[in-house]
MARGU-321066 format. One record per residue: x negated, y negated, z negated of N, C-alpha, C in turn; residue in three letters; residue number from 1. Coordinates in nm, 2 decimals, decimal comma. Atoms other than C-alpha are relative to their C-alpha. Example, Ala and Ser with C-alpha at 12.3 -4.5 7.8 and 13.67 -1.06 7.14 Angstrom:
REM MARGU-321066
+--------+---------+--------+---------+----------+--------+--------+---------+--------+------+-----+
| n.east | n.north |   n.up | ca.east | ca.north |  ca.up | c.east | c.north |   c.up | type | seq |
+--------+---------+--------+---------+----------+--------+--------+---------+--------+------+-----+
|  -0,09 |    0,12 |   0,00 |   -1,23 |     0,45 |  -0,78 |  -0,09 |   -0,12 |   0,00 |  ALA |   1 |
|   0,09 |    0,11 |   0,00 |   -1,37 |     0,11 |  -0,71 |   0,08 |   -0,11 |  -0,08 |  SER |   2 |
+--------+---------+--------+---------+----------+--------+--------+---------+--------+------+-----+
REM end
This chain:
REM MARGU-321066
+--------+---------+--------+---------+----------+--------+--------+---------+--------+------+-----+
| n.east | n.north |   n.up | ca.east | ca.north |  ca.up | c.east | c.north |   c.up | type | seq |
+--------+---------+--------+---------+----------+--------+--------+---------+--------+------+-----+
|  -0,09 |   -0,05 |   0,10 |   -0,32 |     0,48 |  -0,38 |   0,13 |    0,04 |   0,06 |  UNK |   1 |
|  -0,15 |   -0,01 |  -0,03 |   -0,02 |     0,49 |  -0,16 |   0,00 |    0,12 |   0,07 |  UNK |   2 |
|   0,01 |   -0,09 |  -0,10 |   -0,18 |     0,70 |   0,11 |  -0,06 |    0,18 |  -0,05 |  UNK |   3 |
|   0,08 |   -0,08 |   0,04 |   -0,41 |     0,89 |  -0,09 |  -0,14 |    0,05 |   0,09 |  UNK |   4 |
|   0,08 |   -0,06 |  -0,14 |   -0,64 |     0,92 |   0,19 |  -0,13 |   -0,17 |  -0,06 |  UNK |   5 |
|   0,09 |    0,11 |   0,02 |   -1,02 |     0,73 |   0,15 |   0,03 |   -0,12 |   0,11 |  UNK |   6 |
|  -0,01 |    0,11 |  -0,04 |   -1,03 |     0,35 |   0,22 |  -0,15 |    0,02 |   0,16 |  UNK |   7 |
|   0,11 |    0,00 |  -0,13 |   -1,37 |     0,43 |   0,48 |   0,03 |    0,13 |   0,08 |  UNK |   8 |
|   0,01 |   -0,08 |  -0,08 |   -1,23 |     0,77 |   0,67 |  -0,07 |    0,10 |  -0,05 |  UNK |   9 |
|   0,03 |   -0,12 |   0,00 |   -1,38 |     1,00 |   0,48 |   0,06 |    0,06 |  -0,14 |  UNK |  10 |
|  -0,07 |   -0,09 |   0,14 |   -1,30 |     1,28 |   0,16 |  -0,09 |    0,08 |  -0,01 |  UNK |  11 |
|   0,10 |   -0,09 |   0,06 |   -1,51 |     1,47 |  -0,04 |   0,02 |    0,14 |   0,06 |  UNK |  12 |
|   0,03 |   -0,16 |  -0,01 |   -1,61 |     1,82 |   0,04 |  -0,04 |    0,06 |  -0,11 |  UNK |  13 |
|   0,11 |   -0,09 |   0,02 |   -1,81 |     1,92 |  -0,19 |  -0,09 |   -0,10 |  -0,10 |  UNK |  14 |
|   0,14 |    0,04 |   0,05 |   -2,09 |     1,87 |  -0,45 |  -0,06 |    0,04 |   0,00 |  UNK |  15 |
|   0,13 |   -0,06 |   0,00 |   -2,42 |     1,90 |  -0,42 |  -0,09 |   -0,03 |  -0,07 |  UNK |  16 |
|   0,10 |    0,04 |   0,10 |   -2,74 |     1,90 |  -0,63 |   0,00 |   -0,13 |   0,02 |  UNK |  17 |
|   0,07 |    0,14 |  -0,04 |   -2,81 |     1,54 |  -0,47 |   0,13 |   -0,08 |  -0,03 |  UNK |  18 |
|  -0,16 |    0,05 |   0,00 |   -2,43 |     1,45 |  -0,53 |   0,10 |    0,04 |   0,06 |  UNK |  19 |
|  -0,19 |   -0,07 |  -0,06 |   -2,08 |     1,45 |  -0,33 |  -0,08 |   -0,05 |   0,13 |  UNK |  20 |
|   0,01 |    0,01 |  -0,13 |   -2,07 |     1,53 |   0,01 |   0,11 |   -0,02 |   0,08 |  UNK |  21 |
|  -0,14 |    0,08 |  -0,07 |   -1,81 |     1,33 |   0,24 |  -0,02 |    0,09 |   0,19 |  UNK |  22 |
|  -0,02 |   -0,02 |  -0,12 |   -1,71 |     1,47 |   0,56 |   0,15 |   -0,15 |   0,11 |  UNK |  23 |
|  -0,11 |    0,10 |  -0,03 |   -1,54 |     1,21 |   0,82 |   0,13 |    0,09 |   0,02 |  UNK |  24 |
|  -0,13 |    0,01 |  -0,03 |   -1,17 |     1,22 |   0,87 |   0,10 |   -0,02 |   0,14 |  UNK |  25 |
|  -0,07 |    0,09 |  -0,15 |   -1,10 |     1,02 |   1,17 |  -0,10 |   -0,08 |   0,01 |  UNK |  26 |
|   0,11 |    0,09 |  -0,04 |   -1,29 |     0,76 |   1,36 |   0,04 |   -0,12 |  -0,03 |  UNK |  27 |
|   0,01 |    0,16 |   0,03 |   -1,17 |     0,43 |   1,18 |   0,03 |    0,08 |  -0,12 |  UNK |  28 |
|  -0,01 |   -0,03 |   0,14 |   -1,09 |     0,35 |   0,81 |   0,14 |    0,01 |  -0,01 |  UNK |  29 |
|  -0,10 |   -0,01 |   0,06 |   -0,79 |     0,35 |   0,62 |   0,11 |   -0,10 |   0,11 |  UNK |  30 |
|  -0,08 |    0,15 |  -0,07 |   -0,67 |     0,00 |   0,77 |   0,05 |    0,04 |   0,15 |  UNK |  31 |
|   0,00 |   -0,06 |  -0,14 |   -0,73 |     0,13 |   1,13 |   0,10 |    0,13 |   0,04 |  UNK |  32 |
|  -0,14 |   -0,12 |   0,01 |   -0,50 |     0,48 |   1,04 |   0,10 |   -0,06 |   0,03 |  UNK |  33 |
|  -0,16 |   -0,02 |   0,07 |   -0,22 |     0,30 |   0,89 |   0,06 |   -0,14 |   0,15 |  UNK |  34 |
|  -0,05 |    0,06 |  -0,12 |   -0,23 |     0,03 |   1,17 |   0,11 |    0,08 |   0,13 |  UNK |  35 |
|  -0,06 |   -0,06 |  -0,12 |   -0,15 |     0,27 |   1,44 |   0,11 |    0,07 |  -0,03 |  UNK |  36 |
|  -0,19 |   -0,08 |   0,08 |    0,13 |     0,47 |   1,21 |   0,09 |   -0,12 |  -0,01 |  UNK |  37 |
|  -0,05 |    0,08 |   0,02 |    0,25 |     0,13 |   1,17 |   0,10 |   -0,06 |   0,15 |  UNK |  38 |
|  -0,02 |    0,03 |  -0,10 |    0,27 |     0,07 |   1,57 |   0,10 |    0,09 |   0,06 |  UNK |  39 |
|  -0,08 |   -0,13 |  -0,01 |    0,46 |     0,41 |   1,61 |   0,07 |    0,01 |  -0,05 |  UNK |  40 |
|  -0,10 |   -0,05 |   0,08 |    0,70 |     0,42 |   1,34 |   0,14 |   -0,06 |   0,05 |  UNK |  41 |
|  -0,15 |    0,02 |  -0,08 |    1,06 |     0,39 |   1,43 |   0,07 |   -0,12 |  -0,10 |  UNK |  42 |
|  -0,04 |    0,07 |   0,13 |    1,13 |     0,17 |   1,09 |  -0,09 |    0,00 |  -0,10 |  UNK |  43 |
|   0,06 |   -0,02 |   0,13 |    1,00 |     0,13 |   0,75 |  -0,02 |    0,09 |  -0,09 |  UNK |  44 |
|  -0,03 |   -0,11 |   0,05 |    1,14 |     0,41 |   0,60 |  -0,08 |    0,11 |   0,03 |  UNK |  45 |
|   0,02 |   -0,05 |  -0,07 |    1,03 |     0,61 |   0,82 |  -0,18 |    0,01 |   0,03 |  UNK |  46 |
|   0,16 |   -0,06 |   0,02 |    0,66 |     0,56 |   0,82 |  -0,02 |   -0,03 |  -0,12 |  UNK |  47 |
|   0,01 |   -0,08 |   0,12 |    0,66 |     0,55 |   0,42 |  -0,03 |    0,14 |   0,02 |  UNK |  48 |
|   0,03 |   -0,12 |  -0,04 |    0,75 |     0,87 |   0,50 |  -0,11 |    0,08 |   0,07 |  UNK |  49 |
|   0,12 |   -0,07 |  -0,11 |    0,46 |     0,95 |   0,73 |  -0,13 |   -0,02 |  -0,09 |  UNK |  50 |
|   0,16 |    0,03 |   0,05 |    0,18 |     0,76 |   0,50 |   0,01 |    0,05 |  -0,10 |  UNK |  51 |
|   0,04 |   -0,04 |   0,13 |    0,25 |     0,86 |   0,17 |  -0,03 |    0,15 |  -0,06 |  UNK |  52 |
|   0,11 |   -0,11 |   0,07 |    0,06 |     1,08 |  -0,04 |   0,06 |    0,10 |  -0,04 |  UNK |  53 |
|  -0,11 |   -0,11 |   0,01 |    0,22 |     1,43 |  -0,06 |   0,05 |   -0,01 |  -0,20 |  UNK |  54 |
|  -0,03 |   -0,03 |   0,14 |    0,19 |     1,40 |  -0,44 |   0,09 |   -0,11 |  -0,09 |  UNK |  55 |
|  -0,12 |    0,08 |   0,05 |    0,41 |     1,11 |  -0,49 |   0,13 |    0,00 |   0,03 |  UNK |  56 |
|  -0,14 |   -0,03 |  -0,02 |    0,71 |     1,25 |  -0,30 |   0,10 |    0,03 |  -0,08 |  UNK |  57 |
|  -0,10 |   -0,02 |   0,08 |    1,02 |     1,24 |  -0,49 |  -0,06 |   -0,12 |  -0,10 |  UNK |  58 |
|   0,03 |    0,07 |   0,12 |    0,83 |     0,98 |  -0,77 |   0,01 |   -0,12 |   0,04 |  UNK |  59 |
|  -0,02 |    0,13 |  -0,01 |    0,89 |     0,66 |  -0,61 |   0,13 |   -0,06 |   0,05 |  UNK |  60 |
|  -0,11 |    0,13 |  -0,06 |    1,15 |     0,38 |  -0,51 |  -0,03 |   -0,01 |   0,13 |  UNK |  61 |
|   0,02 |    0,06 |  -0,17 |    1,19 |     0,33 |  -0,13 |  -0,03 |   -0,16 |   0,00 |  UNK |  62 |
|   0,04 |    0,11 |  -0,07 |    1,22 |    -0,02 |  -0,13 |  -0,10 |   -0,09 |  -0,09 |  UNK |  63 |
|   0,12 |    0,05 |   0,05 |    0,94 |    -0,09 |  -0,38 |  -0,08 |    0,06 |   0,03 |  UNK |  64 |
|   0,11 |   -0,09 |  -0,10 |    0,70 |     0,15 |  -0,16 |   0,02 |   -0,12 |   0,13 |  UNK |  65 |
|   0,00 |    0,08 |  -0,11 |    0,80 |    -0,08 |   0,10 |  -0,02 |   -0,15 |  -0,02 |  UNK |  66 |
|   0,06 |    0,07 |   0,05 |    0,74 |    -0,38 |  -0,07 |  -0,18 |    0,00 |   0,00 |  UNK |  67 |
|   0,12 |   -0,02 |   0,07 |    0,40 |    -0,26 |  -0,21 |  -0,07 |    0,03 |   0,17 |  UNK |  68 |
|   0,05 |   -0,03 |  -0,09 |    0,33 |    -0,13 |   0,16 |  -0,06 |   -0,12 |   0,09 |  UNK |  69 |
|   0,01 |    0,10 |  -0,07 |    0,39 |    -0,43 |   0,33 |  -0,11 |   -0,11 |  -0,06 |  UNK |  70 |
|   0,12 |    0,08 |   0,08 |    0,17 |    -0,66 |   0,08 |  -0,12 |    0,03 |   0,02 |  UNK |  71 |
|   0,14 |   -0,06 |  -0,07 |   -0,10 |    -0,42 |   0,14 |  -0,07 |   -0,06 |   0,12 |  UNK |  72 |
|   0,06 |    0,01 |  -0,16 |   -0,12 |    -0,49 |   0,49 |   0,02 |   -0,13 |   0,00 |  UNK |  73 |
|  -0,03 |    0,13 |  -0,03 |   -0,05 |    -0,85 |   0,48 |  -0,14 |   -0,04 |  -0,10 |  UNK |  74 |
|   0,15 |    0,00 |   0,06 |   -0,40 |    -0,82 |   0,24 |  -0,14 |    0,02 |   0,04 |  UNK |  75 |
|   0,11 |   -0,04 |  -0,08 |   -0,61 |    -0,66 |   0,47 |   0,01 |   -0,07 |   0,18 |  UNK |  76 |
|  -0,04 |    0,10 |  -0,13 |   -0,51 |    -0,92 |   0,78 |  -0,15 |    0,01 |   0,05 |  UNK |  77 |
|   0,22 |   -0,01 |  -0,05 |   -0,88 |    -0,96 |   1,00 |   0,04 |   -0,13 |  -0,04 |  UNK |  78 |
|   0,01 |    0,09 |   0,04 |   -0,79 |    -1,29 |   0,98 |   0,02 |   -0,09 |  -0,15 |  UNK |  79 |
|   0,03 |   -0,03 |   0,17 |   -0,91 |    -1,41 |   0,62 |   0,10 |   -0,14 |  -0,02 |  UNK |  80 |
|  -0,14 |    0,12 |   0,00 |   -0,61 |    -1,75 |   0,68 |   0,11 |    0,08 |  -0,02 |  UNK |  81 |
|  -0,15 |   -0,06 |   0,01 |   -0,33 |    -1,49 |   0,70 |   0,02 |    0,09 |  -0,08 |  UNK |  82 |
|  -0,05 |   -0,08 |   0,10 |   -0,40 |    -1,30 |   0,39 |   0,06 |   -0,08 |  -0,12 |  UNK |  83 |
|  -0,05 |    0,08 |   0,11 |   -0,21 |    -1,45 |   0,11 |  -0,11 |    0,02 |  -0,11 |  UNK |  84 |
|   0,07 |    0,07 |   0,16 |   -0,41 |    -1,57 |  -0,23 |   0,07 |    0,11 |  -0,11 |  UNK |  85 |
|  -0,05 |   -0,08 |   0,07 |   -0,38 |    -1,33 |  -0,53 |   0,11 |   -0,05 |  -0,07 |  UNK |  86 |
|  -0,14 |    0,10 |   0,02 |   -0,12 |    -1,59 |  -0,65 |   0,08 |    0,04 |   0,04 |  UNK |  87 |
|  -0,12 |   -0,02 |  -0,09 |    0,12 |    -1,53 |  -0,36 |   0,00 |    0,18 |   0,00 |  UNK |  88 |
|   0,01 |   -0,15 |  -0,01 |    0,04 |    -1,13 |  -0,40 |   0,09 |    0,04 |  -0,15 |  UNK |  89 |
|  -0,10 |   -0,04 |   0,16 |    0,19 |    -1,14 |  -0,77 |   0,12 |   -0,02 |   0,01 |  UNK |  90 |
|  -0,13 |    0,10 |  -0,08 |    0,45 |    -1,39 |  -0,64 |   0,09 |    0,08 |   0,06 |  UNK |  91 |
|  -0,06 |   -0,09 |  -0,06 |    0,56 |    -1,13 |  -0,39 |   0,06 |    0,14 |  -0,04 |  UNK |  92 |
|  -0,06 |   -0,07 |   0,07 |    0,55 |    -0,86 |  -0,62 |   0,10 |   -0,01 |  -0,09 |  UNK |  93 |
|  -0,13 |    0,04 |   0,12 |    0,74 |    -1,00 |  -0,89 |   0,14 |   -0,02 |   0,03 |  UNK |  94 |
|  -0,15 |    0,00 |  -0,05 |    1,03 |    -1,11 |  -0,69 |   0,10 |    0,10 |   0,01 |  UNK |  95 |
|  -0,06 |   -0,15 |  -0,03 |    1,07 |    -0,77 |  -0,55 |   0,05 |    0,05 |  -0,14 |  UNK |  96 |
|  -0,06 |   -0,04 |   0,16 |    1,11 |    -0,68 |  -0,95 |   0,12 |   -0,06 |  -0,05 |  UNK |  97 |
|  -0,09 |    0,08 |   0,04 |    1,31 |    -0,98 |  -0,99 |   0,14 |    0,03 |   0,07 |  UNK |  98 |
|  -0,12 |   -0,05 |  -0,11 |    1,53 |    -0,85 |  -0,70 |   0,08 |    0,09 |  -0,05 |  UNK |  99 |
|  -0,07 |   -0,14 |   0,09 |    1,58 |    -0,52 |  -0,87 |   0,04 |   -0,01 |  -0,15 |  UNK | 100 |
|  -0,05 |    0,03 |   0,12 |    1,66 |    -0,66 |  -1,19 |   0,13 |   -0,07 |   0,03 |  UNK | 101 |
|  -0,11 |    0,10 |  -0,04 |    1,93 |    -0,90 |  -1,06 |   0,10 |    0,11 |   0,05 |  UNK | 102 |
|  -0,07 |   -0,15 |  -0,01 |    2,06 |    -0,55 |  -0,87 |   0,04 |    0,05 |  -0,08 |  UNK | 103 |
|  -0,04 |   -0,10 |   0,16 |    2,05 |    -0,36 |  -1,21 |   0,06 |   -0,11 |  -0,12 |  UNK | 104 |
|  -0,06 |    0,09 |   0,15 |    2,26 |    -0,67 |  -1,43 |  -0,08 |   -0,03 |  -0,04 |  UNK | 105 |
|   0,05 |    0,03 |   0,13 |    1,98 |    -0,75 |  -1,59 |  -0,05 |   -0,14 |   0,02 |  UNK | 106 |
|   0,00 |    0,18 |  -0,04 |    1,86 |    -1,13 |  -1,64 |  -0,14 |   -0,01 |   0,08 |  UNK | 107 |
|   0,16 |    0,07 |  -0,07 |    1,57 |    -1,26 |  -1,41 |  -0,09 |   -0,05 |  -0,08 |  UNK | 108 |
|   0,13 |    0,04 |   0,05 |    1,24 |    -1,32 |  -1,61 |  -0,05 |   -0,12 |   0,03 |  UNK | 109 |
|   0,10 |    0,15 |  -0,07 |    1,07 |    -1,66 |  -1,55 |  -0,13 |   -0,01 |   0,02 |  UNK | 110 |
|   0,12 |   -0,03 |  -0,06 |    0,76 |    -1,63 |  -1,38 |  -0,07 |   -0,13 |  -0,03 |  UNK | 111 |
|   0,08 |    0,12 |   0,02 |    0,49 |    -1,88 |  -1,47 |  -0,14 |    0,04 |   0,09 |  UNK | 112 |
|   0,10 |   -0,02 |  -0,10 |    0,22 |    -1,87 |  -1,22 |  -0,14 |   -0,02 |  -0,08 |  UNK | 113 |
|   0,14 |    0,01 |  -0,02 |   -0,16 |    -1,82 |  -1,28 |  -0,03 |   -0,16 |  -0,04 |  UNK | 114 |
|   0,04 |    0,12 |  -0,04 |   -0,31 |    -2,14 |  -1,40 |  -0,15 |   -0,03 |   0,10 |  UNK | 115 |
+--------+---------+--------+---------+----------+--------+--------+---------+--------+------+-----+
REM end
């Protein structure tokens, strides 16, 4: 959603009588792209800039793309210990909201967690 680019490396070409036809992209998936843009970028900003999806330019918040980026990647960890719980993924988001409300005057919300 952020990138716009498929999660397995590849993008439609085409339909055919028998269905859609995928052509690959690159030689890893999604995770494997944004890693290496991730290794390369000079900052945060800065590879936003590089990953996101031409058709969202101008439509988003920098530091809630950066937010939402970072969570991403801290979701798809190889190690299945260092991804946080969908708990700690709401948790993360919400604060970031909470953050920007507290910015914009307005009162902080009380977050009740998931029973």
């Amino acid at each position: 959603m952020i990138t716009g680019r498929s999660p397995v490396g590849l993008h439609t070409t085409g339909r055919s009588s028998v269905g859609f036809q995928y052509t690959t992209i690159d030689d890893g998936g999604l995770v494997t792209w944004m890693r290496k843009k991730q290794q390369g970028a000079v900052n945060s900003k800065a590879l936003i800039k590089e990953i996101i999806d031409p058709t969202l330019i101008g439509g988003y918040e920098m530091g809630k793309m950066e937010t939402l980026v970072r969570v991403a990647m801290q979701c798809v960890e190889e190690d299945k210990d260092a991804r946080p719980t969908m708990r700690k993924v709401v948790e993360m988001l919400l604060r970031h909201e909470d953050e920007d409300s507290c910015d914009n005057g307005a009162e902080v919300k009380d977050f009740v967690p998931f029973q």
